[in-house]
N, C-alpha and C positions, 0 to 999 in steps of 0.2 A: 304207841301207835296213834293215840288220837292227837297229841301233840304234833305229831309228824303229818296228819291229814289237816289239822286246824293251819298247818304253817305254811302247808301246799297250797289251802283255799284260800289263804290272807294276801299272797302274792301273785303277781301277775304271772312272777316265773314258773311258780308251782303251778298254777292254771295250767301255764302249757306245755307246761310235763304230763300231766293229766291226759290232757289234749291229744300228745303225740303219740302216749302209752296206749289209750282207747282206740286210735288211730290206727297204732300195729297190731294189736288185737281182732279190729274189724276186720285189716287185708287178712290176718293171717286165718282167718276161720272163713273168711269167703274165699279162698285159697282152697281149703281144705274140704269145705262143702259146697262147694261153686257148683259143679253140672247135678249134684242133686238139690239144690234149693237154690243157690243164691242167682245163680244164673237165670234163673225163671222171676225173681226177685227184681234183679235190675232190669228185666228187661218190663217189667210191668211200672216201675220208677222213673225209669230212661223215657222209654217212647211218653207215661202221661206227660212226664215233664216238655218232653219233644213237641206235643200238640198244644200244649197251651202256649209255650214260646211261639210256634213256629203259624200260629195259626191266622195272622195278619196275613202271611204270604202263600197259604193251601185257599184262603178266600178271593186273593186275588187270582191266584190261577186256576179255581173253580172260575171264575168270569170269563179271564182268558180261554180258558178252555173251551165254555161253552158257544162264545164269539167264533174262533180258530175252528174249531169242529163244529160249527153248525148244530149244537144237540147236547148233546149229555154229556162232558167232560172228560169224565168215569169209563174205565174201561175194566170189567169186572171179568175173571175167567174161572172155573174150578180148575184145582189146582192137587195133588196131592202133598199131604202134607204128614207128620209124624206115624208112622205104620201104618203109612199108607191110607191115610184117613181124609176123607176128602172134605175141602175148603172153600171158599170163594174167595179171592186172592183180588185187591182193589190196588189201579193205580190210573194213574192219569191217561185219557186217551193223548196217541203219538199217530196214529195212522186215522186213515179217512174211511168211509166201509163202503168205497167206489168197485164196483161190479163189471165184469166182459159182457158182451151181449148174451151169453149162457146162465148168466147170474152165479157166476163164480167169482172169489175176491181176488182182484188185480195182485198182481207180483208186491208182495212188502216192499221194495223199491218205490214203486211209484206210488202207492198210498202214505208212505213218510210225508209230513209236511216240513217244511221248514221250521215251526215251530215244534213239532215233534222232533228232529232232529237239536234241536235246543235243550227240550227235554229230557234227551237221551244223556246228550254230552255231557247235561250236569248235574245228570242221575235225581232230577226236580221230578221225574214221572213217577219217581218212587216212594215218594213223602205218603200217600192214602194208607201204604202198607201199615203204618206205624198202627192204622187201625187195628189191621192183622194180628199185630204184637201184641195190642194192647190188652187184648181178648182171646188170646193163646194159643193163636192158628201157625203164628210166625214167631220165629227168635229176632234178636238182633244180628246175630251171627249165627250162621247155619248155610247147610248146601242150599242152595237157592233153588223154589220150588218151580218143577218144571211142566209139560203136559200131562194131564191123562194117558194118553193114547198111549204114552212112553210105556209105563208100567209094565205090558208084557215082553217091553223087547230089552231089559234089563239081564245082567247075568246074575246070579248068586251075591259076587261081591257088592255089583255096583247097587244091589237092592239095600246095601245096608245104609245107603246115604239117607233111605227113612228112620232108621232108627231113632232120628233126634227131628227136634222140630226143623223147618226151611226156614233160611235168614234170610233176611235185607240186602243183604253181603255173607261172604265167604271166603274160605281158603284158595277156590278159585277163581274168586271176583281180585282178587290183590296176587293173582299170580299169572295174569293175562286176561284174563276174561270172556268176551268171545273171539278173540283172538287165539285160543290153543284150542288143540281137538276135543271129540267128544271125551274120547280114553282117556286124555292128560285130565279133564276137567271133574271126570268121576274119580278117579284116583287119588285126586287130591280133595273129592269128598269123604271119601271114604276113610282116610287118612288125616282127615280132619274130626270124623266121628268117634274116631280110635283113641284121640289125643286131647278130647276139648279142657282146656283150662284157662283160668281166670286169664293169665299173661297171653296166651295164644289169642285169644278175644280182643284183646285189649292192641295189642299188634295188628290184628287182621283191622280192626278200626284205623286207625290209623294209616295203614298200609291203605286202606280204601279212600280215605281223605284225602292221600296225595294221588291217588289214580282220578280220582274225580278231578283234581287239580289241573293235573297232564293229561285228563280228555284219552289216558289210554285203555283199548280193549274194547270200544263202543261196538264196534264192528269186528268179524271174521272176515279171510280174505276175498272169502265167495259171497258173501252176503249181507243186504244191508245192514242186518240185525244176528242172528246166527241161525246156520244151515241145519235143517233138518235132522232130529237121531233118526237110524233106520236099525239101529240093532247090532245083536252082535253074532247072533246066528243067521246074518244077510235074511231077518224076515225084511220082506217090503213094506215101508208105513203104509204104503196104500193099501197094503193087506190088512190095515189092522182097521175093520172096519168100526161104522156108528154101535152095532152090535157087540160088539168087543167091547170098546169104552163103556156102553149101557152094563153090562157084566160087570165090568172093573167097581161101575159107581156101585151097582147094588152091594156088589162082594164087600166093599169097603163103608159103606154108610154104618 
């Protein structure tokens, strides 16, 4: 045995036999332990490594942004996120925070700027998240986290898309995006929380790089951004009022 390891480390080839054996070893036990460890694992690996590469061009579009928007860059929202637990979800501002004469916010259409719509199409508004990841709010891959207000008008199933953390991207971000409806988009969260595996992550990436590519799903066909959930027992969002949400936050803190 030790002949046989001394002959491995004296040659180049043995080296990368070593190499390739270690190699199938790591996939196959991150394979095996992925959604209980290792998947929390890369994704604290992935995103530091993401901000130190990426962080030449979160600087300059900190600049731009603050130039473009008049103000603070950053567009911060609570968000829920794994059982339900609330977050503050950071990403690049895309809209203007231009008011009607009642002091309500203009239609998402017309607060878009041009440079937010840049933002959008090459999913650059989303870089802050990695923050999210990197401190345990967000995955890499995960149902992508959506409003508050949502929470009570969820049915049974589609509540289970909390089960796991929110991602960057999702099973629904590479299967239309806000291009298919609300129902198709839970469905395929849910459906994704039932199945996650190292290979499904790894495709859903992917699958996301070439939608960033082709600029598909930015928009639904009603809206510049995507339309409104209202439920699934026809409650009215307007029904769900500031008091509601104040509930949702305490119940959940």
């Amino acid at each position: 045995m030790k002949e046989l390891l001394h002959t491995l480390t004296s040659n180049w080839w043995g080296i990368l036999i070593i190499c390739v054996v270690a190699l199938v070893l790591w996939v196959i036990l991150s394979a095996l332990l992925y959604r209980h460890f290792f998947k929390r694992f890369y994704d604290i690996l992935l995103s530091g490594i993401a901000l130190l590469v990426l962080s030449p061009i979160l600087l300059v579009l900190i600049i731009l942004g603050a130039i473009k928007m008049k103000g603070n860059p950053f567009f911060t929202q609570l968000r829920p996120g794994k059982n339900e637990k609330i977050f503050k979800l950071i990403k690049f501002r895309t809209m203007t925070c231009e008011t009607d004469e009642n002091g309500n916010l203009l239609p998402d259409e017309q607060r878009l700027t041009k440079y937010g719509k840049f933002l959008r199409s090459t999913s650059l508004d989303e870089l802050p998240e990695l923050i999210n990841i990197f401190i345990g709010n967000m995955s890499i891959v995960g149902p992508r986290p959506l409003l508050v207000q949502y929470l009570p008008l969820y049915n049974e199933e589609q509540r289970h898309r909390h089960d796991v953390r929110p991602g960057l991207t999702g099973y629904a971000q590479v299967n239309g995006r806000n291009a298919i409806s609300w129902e198709a988009k839970f469905k395929l969260d849910v459906e994704y929380v039932h199945s996650i595996s190292l290979w499904k992550d790894i495709g859903i990436i992917i699958g996301t790089a070439l939608s960033v590519l082709k600029k598909e799903g930015i928009s639904s066909e009603t809206s510049a951004t995507m339309e409104v959930f209202k439920g699934n027992a026809e409650p009215a969002l307007e029904a769900v009022t500031e008091e509601t949400v104040e509930k949702e936050l305490v119940k959940h803190e």
